[in-house]
TIZA-38577 format. One record per residue (C-alpha): x, y, z. Coordinates in steps of 0.02 Angstrom, whole numbers, plus 50000, padded with zeros to 5 digits. Layout:
// residues N
XYZ...
***
This chain:
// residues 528
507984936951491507864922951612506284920651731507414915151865508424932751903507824946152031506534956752039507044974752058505754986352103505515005352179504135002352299504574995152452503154997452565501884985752509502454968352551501884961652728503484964052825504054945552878503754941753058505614937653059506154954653013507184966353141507474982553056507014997753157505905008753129506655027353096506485045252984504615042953052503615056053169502905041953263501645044253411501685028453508500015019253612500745008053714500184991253693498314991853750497095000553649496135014853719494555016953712494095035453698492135044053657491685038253484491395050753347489675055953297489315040953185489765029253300491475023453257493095027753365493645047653398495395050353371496215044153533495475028053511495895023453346497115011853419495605000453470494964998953307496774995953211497194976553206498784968453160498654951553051499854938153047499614926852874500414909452888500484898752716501724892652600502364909152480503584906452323504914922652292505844924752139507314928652258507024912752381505884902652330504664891652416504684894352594503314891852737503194908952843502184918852946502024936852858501124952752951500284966752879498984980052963497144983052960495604990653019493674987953073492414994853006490924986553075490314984753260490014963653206491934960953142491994966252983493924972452928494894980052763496614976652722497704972852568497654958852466499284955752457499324953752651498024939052645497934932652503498454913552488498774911852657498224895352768497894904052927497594918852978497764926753150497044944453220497724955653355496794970953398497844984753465499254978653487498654965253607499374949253563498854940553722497064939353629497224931453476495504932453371495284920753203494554926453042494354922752859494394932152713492674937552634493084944852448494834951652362495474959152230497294959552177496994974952040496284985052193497524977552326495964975552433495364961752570493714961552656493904948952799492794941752938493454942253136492364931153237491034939753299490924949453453490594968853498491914980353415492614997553417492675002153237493095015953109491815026953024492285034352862492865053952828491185063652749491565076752612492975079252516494685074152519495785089652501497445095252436498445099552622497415089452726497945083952884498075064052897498965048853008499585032652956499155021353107499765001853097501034989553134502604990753045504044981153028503044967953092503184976653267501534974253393501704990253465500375001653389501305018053300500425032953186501415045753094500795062753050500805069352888499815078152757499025074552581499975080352436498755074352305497005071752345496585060152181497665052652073498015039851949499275027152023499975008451940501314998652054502004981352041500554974552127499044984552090498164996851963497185010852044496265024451973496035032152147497415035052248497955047852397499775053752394500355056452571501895060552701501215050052832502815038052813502075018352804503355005952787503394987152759501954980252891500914996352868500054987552707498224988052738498124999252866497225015552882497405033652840496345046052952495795064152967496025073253146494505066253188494825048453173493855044953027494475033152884495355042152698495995027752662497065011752662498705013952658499375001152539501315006252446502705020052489504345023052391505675027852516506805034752384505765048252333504605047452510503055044052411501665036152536500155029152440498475023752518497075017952416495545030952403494035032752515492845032952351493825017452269493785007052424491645012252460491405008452302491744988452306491624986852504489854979652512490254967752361491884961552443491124958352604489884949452513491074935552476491394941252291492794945452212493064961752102494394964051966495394946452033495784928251966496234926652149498214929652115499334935852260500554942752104501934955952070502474960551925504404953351928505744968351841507474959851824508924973951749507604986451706506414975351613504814969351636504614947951628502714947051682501834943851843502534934151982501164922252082501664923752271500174913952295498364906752258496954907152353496264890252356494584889652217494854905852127495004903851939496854904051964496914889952068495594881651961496554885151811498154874751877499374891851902500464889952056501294898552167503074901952094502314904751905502624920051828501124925351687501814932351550500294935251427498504933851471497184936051308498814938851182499294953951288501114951651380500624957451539501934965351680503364973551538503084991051606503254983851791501564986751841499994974151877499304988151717498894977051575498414962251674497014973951750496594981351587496294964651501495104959851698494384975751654494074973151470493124955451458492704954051666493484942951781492094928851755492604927551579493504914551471495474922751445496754916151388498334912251482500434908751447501544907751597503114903351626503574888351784505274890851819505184873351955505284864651783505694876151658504214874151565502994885851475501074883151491499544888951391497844889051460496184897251508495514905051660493584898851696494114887251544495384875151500496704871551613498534875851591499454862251526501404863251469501784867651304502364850851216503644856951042503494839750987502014837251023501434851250918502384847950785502044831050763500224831150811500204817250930501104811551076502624811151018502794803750858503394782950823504994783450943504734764950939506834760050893508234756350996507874758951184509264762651343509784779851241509644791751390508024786851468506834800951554507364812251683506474823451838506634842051817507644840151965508964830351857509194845551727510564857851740510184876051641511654878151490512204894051405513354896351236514934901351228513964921151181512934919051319511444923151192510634904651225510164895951392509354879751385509044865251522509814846651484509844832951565511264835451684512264818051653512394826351438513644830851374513714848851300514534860151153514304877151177515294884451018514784895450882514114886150739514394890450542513304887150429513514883550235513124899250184514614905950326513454912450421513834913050629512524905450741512404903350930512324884750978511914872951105512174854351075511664842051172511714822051205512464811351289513694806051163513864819851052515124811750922513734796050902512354810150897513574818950758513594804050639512344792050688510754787350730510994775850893510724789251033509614805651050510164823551057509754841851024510254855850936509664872050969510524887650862509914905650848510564920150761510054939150751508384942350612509824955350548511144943950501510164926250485511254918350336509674905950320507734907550322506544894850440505864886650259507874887350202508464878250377507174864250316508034862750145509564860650196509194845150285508144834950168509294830250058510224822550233508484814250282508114807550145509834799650107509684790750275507924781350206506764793150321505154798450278504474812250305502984811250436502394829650447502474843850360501854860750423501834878650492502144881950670501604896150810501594895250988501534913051038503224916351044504074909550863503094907650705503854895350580503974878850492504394861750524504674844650472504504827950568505274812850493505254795550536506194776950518507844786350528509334776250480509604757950561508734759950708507164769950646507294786450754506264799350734507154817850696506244834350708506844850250604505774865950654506514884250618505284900550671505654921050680505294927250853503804936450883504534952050910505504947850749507244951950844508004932650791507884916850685507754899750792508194883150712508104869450821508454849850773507774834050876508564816450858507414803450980507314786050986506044782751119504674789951223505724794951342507084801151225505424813151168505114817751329506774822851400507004832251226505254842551246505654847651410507174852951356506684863351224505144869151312506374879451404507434885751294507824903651306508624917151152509184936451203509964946251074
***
């Protein structure tokens, strides 16, 4: 399955709406404010009563740079809802609404003639929680519901949505009090079901009793099945004072969503980073998608699930292990968060221990390209894609082996009858062939070459196993290849998941042949 396709997903309610957006607003009991916020008796405690919870309710406008599966890199200004909960400034929203964003700009009320700055305090992503700071001044805020949270209880969703500045709430009631709840872009053990219906630009606002007093943020709704989430009083009191503390809880500081594409799960999507969090620190961008963090693949039931459970496991301070996937260059990258940063996974490299092996014969054979100058391939099945230098020539048919067994191939080079039967220019095979009907074993692939190699006065460099969290196998690297002393790489490996044998062949004659030819197979993807 390729990282590139679209992510699919049920819940529709969480992203900050774009400021762009135009939709209106409708199957919603909506009360509207006007555009001013009142400013009714407070309730006992101090905060707002309930005809002045428009004072207290502030819309937030996030301007940065955000990568999409579906568009890519693009600079916007994203808005998302909010509330106050301290006379000094102090505000809760979602994470995904502020995460990674360069600016951030605050309108109370609905008034955005008075635009107030702020900065975000503490986050989590596994919570889908924000603490930020507004500049100080005197504030109408929220104070939060005492006593339980029952089954039937009357509640409002009060916000921005749609990315509208006119202040709306919508009655409903709760349909369950405490429950369990995993999305794409969070993992809750707390959550209120509701029929208050929140929609895109709702995220991170809040969901109040009849007396104005907070239940909870509202934070994901499913329109198909009118499921409205909001994030539970106890679950949000709980990390409050931490968060506004300027720490993190449960976060690597990943704006993320787990990316579905044709029902299954690839891994988490990075809309973002903020800017020193281990994620940043670790090297993952925006645009990456995470596919395994501490050997667990992470995101395959949709869900931010396992990438919380392995936070919640070892602590978010700890050494773990990352792979992700960087579909700008096609490239897979190991790492560490607080450890080791990511760095691409090299095939020659590994296998030949070094930085690419001698490469030191004939040079002008293809020289190195950008990832820009690469052009993704598929087989004739459609069971292989790959990414090649785009000036390369290509054969995509189905290859036989001796033992007349039928493998999916990709060839590559830029002459591919010289790369057939000689060694002046570089190339790449890559074939792959069901675990079920493999004619050949990885150790059998290597056999059937070195009687080739060694006819053609190479010597063998390298011999070893090989695992990269994806294939485990064996290869051979051999040098002084023919007249003009290339080097020629044979590695064959069983999938992980033991679905498919891989057996891929190298033919490089300089560093840059090497490096054209890693990146290459660095990307190459197998579905059967």
């Amino acid at each position: 399955m390729n990282a590139h396709q679209t992510s699919r997903r049920a819940f529709t309610g969480s992203a900050a709406i774009l400021v762009l957006t135009t939709a209106a607003l409708t199957g919603c009991t909506t009360l509207g404010f006007g555009a001013n916020p009142g400013s009714g008796p407070a309730a006992d405690g101090g905060g707002v009563a309930f005809d002045a919870v428009q004072s207290a309710t502030i819309q937030i406008e996030a301007v940065g740079t955000f990568v999409s599966p579906e568009e890519g890199g693009y600079e916007a200004a994203g808005r998302g809802s909010g509330f106050i909960i301290s006379e000094d400034g102090l505000a809760v929203t979602n994470n995904h609404v502020v995460v990674g964003a360069g600016t951030l700009d605050v309108w109370r009320g609905g008034d955005t003639s008075d635009t107030v700055n702020a900065k975000v305090l503490g986050s989590s992503e596994c919570l889908d929680l924000a603490v930020i700071q507004l500049q100080k001044d005197d504030y109408p805020y929220f104070d939060w519901h005492e006593g339980d949270i029952a089954t039937a209880t009357d509640v409002y969703a009060a916000g921005f949505p749609l990315g509208d500045p006119e202040f709306t709430m919508t009655r409903g009631i709760v349909s369950k009090a405490d429950t369990a709840m995993d999305t794409p872009w969070a993992s809750l053990d707390h959550v209120i079901e509701h029929d208050a219906r929140i929609r895109p630009g709702n995220s991170g606002g809040p969901l109040i009793d009849t007396e104005g007093a907070l239940i909870g943020v509202n934070y994901a709704g499913n329109d198909q099945y009118d499921q409205n989430l909001a994030i539970h009083r106890d679950e949000v009191q709980d990390v409050i004072e931490t968060l506004a503390s300027g720490e993190s809880v449960l976060s690597l500081g990943v704006n993320g969503t787990a990316l579905v594409s044709e029902g299954q799960g690839l891994g988490i999507w990075v809309n973002s980073v903020a800017s020193g969090s281990a994620a940043d620190e670790a090297g993952v961008a925006p645009g990456d998608l995470i596919t395994k963090m501490e050997g667990v693949s992470v995101g395959t039931d949709g869900t931010m699930a396992d990438y919380c459970d392995v936070l919640r496991t070892h602590g978010q301070d700890a050494t773990l292990s990352v792979e992700v996937y960087r579909p700008a260059d096609g490239r897979y990258y190991t790492g560490q968060f607080n450890g080791k940063a990511v760095t691409a996974v090299s095939v020659v490299d590994d296998a030949t221990g070094s930085t690419g092996g001698s490469a030191g014969g004939a040079s002008g054979s293809g020289g190195a390209s950008s990832p820009a100058d690469f052009t993704t391939v598929t087989d004739d099945t459609e069971s292989l894609a790959v990414d090649v230098p785009a000036a390369w020539n290509v054969d995509g048919s189905v290859f036989i082996d001796p033992q007349g067994g039928e493998w999916a191939r990709i060839e590559a080079s830029p002459d591919l009858s010289a790369y057939a039967s000689s060694w002046s220019v570089p190339g790449l095979s890559v074939l792959a062939a069901p675990a079920a009907t493999a004619t050949l074993s990885p150790d059998e692939w290597l056999q059937l070459v070195t009687p080739t190699m060694q006819a053609a006065g190479c010597q063998l460099s390298t011999h070893d196993t090989y695992s990269d969290g994806y294939y485990d196998g064996v290869f051979d690297y051999w040098i002084g290849c023919g007249d003009t002393g290339a080097d020629y790489l044979m590695l064959s490996a069983l999938s992980s998941d033991g679905s498919h044998v891989v057996a891929l062949s190298v033919q490089a004659l300089t560093e840059d042949d090497l490096a054209v030819i890693d990146h290459a197979l660095g990307s190459f993807i197998a579905q059967f």
